[in-house]
C-alpha positions, 0 to 999 in steps of 0.5 A, spaced: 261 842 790 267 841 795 271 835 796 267 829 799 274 829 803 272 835 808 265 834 807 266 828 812 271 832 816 268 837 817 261 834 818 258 838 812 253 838 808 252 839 801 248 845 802 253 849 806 258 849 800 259 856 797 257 855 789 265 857 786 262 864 784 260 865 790 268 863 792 272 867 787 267 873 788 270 873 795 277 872 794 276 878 789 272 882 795 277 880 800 284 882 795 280 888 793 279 890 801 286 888 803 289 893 796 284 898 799 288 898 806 293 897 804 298 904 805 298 906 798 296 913 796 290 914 793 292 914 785 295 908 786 289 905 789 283 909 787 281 902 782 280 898 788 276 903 792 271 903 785 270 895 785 268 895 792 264 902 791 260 899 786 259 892 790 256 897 796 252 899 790 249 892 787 249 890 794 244 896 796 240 895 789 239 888 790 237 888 798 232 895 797 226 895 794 221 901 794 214 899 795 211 904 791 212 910 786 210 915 791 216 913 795 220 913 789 218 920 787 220 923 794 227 920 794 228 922 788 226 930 790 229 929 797 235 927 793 234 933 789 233 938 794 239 935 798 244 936 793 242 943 791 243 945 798 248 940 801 253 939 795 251 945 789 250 951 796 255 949 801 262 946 801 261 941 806 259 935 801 266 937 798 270 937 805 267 930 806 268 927 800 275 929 800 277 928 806 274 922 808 277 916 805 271 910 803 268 906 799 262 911 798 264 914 792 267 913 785 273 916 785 276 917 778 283 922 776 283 929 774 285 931 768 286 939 771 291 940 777 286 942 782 287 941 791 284 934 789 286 930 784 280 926 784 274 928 779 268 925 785 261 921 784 258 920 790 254 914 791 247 915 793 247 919 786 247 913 783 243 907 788 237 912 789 236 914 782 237 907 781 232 903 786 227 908 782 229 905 776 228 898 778 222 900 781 219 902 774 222 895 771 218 891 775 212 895 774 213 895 766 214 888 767 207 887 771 203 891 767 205 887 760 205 893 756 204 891 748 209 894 744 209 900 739 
């Protein structure tokens, strides 16, 4: 809660105070974006870049929901099929992944010496695949199975 002092000066209720999670996790986002912008060369940041790719990632487990497996089922060969051209058959997935700097990937340092120093892991590779498996919690939470 905050101090009753600025409650009365500033006319607030409690309600509209933040919990102190929700304080210390947008002191964090807002570190993390500001280290991220920062003028440091990639090595020297690519954590930060992580952090706020992952928060992107939460944010969209927690705000998509699939309504049926159907759905779920076509996502997951979209993603397929995307991959098998875009990434596995062109170069163009690469090029944007090397060439654009955003929190859109996780980004984690190569051990060999190659053009990019970053082995990439893109973020619809884990939030597509990851709404399909929210979708099976919630339905293996409805039906209730017995267990073996």
């Amino acid at each position: 809660p905050l101090p009753k002092a600025i409650v009365q000066k500033f006319k607030l209720d409690e309600a509209d105070a933040l919990p102190l999670d929700g304080l210390i996790t947008l002191g964090l986002g807002l570190l993390c974006t500001a280290v991220y912008w920062s003028p440091l060369v990639m090595e020297q940041k690519f954590i930060a870049s992580n952090i706020l790719a992952w928060s992107l990632g939460m944010a969209s487990l927690g705000a998509i929901s699939l309504g049926s497996f159907q759905t779920g089922a076509i996502l997951l060969g979209g993603l397929f099929f995307y991959d098998a051209f875009w990434v596995f058959g062109s170069d163009v997935m690469m090029t944007v992944a090397t060439k654009v700097e955003a929190p859109v990937k996780f980004i984690f340092p190569a051990d060999t010496v190659r053009d990019y120093n970053f082995s990439v892991l893109g973020l619809g590779d884990l939030v597509i695949p990851g709404l399909f498996v929210r979708l099976m919690a919630k339905a293996d939470e409805a039906l209730n199975p017995e267990n073996f």
